[in-house]
C-alpha positions in Angstrom: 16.2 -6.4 1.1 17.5 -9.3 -0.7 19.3 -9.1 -4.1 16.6 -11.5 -5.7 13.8 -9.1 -4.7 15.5 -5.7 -5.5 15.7 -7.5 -8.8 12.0 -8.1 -9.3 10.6 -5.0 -7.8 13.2 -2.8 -10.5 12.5 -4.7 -13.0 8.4 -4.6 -12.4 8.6 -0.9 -11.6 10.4 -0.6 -15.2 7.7 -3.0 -16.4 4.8 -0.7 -15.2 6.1 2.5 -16.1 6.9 1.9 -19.7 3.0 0.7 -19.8 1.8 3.1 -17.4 4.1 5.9 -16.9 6.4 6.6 -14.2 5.4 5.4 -10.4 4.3 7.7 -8.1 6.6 8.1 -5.2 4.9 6.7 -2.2 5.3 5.8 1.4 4.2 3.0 3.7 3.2 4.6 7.3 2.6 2.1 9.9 1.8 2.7 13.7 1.7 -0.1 16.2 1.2 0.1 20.1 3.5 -1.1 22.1 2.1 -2.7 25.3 4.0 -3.9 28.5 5.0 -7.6 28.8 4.5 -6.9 32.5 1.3 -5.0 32.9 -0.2 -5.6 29.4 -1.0 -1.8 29.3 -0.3 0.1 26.3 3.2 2.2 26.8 3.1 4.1 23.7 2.7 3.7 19.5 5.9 3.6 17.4 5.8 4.8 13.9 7.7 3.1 10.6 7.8 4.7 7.3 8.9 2.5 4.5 9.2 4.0 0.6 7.4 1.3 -1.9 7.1 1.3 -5.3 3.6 1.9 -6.4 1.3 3.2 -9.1 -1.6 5.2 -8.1 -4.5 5.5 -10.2 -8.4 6.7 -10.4 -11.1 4.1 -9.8 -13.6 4.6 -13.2 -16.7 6.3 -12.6 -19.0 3.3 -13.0 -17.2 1.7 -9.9 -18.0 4.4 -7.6 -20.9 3.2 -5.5 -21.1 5.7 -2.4 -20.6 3.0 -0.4 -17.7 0.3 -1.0 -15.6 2.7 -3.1 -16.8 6.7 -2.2 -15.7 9.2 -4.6 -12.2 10.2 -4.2 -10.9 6.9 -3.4 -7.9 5.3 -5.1 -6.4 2.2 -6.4 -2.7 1.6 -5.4 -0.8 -1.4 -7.4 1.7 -1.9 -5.1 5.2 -4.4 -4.4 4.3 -7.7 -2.7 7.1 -7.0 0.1 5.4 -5.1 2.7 2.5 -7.2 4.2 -0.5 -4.3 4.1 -3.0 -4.0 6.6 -6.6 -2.5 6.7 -5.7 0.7 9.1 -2.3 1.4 7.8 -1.8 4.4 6.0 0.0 5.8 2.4 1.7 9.1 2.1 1.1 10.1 -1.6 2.3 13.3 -2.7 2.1 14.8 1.0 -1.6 13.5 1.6 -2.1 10.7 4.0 -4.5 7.7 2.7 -5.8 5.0 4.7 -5.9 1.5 3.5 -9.2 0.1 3.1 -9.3 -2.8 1.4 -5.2 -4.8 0.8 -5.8 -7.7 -2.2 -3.1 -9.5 -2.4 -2.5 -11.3 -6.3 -1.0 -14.5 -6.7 -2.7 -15.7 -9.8 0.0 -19.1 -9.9 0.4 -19.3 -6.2 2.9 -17.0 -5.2 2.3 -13.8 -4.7 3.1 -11.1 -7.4 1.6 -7.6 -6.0 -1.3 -6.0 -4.0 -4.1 -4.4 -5.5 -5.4 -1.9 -2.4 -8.2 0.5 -1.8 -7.2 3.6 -0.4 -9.0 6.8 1.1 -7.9 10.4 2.0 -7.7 10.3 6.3 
């Protein structure tokens, strides 16, 4: 990681946890398939697990709908850095969570962090 961005993400992760409290400690999980130039047949998946800085939080009762945000889904605030997919998945205290829905902010055109739905897999 480049000295610039190591930078920005301490010195957002200090920004957030002296308004939030401290950042959870969670991890990127991210399995692709690998296919055969050859055949184009799928020879496998390969998995790559990536720590992030995060903060996890509770989405308010009144958001919960039963069915774009289901009860015990969570909000992630997370780094800009990593490029989140629908599908990939966040280890959060042990517990894998699939993310459902990746926003990525960039309120002045360059992008700042994502705001992500998660749910328990």
């Amino acid at each position: 990681m480049p000295i610039a961005t190591t930078q920005k993400a301490r010195k957002w992760k200090a920004m957030i946890a002296k308004q939030m409290g401290d950042t959870d400690y969670i991890q990127l999980k991210r399995i692709t398939a690998s296919i055969d130039p050859n055949t184009g047949a799928p020879t496998g998946q390969s998995e790559t697990v990536t720590s992030i800085t995060a903060i996890l939080t509770d989405y308010k009762e009144g958001m919960i709908d039963g069915v774009n945000i289901l009860s015990g889904d969570k909000q992630v605030i997370a780094s800009y850095d990593c490029g989140y997919q629908v599908g990939d998945s966040l280890v959060i205290d042990g517990k894998d969570y699939t993310i459902v829905d990746p926003k990525p902010i960039n309120p002045n055109g360059s992008l700042q962090v994502f705001e992500m739905q998660v749910r328990l897999s």
